[in-house]
C-alpha positions as CSV (number, residue, x, y, z in Angstrom):
1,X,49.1,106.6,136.1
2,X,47.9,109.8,137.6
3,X,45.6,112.3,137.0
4,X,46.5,115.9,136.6
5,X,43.2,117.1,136.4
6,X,39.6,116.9,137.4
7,X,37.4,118.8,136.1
8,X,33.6,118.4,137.8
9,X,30.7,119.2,136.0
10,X,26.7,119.9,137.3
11,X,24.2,118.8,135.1
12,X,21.5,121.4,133.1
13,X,18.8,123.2,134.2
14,X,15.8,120.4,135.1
15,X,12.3,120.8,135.4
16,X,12.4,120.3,138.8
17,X,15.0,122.6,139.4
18,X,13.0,125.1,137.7
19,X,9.8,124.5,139.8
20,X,12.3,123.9,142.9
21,X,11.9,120.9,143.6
22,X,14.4,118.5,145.4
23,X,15.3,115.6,142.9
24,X,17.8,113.0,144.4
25,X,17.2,109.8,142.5
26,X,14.5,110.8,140.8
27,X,15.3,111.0,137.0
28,X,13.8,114.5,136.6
29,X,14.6,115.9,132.6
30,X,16.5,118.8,131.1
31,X,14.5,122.2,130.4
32,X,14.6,123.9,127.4
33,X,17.3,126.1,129.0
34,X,19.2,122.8,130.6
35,X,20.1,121.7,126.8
36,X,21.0,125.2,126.3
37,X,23.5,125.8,129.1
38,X,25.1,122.4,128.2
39,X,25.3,123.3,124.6
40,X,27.1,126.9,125.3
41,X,29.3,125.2,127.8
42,X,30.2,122.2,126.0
43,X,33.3,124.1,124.1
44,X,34.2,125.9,127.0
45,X,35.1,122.7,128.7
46,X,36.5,121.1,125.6
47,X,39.4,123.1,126.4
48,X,40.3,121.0,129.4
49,X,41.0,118.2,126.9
50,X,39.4,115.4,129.4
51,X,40.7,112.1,128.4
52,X,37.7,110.5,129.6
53,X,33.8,111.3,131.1
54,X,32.3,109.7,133.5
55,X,28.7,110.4,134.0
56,X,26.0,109.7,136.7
57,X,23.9,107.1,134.9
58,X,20.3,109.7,135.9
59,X,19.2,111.4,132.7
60,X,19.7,114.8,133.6
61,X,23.8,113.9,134.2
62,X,23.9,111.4,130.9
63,X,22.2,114.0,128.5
64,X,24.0,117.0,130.1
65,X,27.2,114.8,129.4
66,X,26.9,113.4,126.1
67,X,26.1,116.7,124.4
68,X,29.8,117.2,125.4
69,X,31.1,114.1,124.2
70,X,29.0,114.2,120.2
71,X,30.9,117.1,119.6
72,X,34.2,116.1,120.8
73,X,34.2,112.6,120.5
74,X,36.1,111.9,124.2
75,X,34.6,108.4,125.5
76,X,31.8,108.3,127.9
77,X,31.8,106.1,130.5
78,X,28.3,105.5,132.9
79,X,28.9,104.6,136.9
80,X,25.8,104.8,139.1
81,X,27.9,105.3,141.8
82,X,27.8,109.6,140.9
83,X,24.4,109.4,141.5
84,X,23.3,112.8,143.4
85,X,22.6,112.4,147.5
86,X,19.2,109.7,147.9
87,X,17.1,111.9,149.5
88,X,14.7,109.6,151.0
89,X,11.3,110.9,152.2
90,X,12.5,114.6,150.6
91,X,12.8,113.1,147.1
92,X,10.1,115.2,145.0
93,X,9.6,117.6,148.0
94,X,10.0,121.4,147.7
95,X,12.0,123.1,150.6
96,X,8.9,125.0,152.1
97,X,7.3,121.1,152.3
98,X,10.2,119.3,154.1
99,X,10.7,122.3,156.8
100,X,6.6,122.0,157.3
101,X,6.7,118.3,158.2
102,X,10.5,118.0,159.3
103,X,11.3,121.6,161.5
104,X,15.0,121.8,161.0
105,X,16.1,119.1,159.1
106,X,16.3,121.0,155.8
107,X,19.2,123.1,158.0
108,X,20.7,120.3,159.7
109,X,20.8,118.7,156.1
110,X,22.6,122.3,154.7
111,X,25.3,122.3,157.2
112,X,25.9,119.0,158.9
113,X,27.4,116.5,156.1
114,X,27.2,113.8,158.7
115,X,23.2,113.9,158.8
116,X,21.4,112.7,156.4
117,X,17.5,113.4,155.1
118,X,14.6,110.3,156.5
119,X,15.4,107.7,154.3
120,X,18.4,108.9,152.6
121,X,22.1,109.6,152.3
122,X,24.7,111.7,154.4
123,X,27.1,113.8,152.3
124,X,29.9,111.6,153.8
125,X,28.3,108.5,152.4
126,X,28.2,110.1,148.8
127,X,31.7,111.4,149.2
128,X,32.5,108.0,149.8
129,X,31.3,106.5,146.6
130,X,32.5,108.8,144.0
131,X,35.7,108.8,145.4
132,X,35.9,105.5,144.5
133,X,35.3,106.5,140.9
134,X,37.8,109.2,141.3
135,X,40.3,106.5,142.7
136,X,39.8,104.3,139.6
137,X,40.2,106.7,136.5
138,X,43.3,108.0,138.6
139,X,44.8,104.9,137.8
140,X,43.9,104.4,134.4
141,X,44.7,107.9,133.2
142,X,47.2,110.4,133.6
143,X,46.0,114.0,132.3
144,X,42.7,115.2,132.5
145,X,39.3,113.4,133.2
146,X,36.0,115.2,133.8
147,X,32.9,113.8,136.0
148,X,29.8,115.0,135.4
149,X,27.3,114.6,138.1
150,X,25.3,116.6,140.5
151,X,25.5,119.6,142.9
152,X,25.6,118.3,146.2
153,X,27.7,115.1,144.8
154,X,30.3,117.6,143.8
155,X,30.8,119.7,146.7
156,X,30.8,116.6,148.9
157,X,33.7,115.3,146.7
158,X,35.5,117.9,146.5
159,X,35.6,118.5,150.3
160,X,36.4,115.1,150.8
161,X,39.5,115.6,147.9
162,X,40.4,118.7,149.4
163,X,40.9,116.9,152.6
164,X,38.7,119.5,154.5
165,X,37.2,118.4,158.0
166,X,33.8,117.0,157.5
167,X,32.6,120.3,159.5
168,X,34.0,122.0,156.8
169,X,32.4,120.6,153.6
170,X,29.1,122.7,153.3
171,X,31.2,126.1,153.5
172,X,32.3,125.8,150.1
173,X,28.4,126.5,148.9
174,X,26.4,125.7,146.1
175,X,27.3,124.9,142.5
176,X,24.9,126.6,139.9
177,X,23.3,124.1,136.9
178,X,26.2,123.4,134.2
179,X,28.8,125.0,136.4
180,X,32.1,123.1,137.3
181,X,35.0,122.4,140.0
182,X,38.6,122.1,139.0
183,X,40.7,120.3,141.0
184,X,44.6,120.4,140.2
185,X,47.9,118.6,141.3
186,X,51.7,120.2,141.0
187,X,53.9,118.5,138.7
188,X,55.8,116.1,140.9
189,X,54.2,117.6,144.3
190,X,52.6,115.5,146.8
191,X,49.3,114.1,144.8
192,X,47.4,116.1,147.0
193,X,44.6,118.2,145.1
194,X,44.2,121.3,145.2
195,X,41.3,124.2,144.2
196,X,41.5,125.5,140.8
197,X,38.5,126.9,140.1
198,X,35.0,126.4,142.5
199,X,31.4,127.1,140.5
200,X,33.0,128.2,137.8
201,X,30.7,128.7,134.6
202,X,29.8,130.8,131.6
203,X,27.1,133.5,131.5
204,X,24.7,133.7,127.9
C-alpha cells in the first residue's frame, strides 16, 4: 500500500508554551485554550478522512489527539518514536535562560538542523525516527493517515519528506499550537511528496 496523504498535526496550547518555556520531553499539559483549539479543530481535520492517528505517546500530543479520534472514532495508535526534539540541558529552560548560559546556541539550534542543544537531539536525528513511522503506516495504508506530534518534529519531517537539503529545513519556520502540514502525492506520479498546505490552522 501507499499513502496518499499525510496530514501533520501540532499539539494544543501547553502551559509551558504559555509561560514560554522550552518542553522537549518533558510532559508539560494542555491549557484551558489547548483543549479548546483541539476541540474547534478536530472537525476541520475530520475532513481529511485519516485512516489512522498516530500520536506521540507525551500528554500534550495523546490528549490533543484523542479529542479527534472520540468524535470520529478513527483508531489511535501511540509510537514514542514522534516524540518532540530531547532537548537536553534546555528542557524546562526559557529562551532568555539558554542564551544567558549558552551565547549562541539558541541560534545555532534555530538554523543549523545538524546541531543539536547540550544533551539533546539534532533535527536530523528526529527526522530520522519519525520517518520510520512514516515508512510503516505507508505500508499498511493507502489513503490518508494523520500524525500528531510536535512543532519542531514536524518541520524536521517534513524537510526530510520534502527531500530539502538539511541547510534547508529551518526555512520552512514555525508551526503554531493545533496547526498542521499536508503533504500529498500525484496519482500514479513518482511517490515523491509534495507541499500541500504548511501551518495551516483555523482562527476562533
Amino acid at each position: 500500500m501507499t499513502l496518499r496523504r499525510l496530514v501533520l498535526w501540532r499539539h494544543g496550547e501547553t502551559d509551558f508554551n504559555a509561560s514560554g518555556r522550552m518542553q522537549g520531553h518533558l510532559d508539560s499539559a494542555l491549557t484551558e485554550t489547548g483543549w479548546n483549539q483541539a476541540r474547534f479543530a478536530a472537525p476541520v481535520l475530520a475532513g481529511f478522512e485519516p485512516q489512522i492517528v498516530v500520536t506521540s505517546d507525551l500528554r500534550r500530543a495523546m490528549d490533543t489527539a484523542t479529542v479527534f479520534t472520540e468524535v470520529t472514532a478513527v483508531p489511535l495508535r501511540v509510537d514514542e518514536r514522534l516524540r518532540e526534539t530531547h532537548l537536553g540541558k534546555w528542557q524546562g529552560l526559557t529562551a532568555a535562560e539558554v542564551d544567558a548560559e549558552w551565547p549562541g546556541g539558541m541560534r545555532a539550534w534555530q538554523t543549523d538542523p545538524t546541531w543539536g542543544p547540550p544533551g539533546g537531539e539534532t533535527k536530523i536525528d528526529v527526522a530520522a525516527r519519525a520517518a520510520e513511522v512514516v515508512a510503516e503506516v505507508d505500508a499498511q495504508f493507502d489513503d490518508t493517515a494523520m500524525l500528531c506530534a510536535h512543532g519542531g518534529l514536524i518541520t524536521a519531517l517534513t524537510g526530510r519528506l520534502l527531500e530539502l537539503p538539511e541547510a534547508n529545513w529551518m526555512q520552512l519556520g514555525g508551526i503554531g499550537n493545533c496547526h498542521w502540514t499536508v503533504l500529498s502525492r500525484r496519482p500514479g506520479g513518482d511517490g515523491r511528496w509534495r507541499l500541500s498546505a504548511y501551518n495551516a490552522g483555523i482562527t476562533h
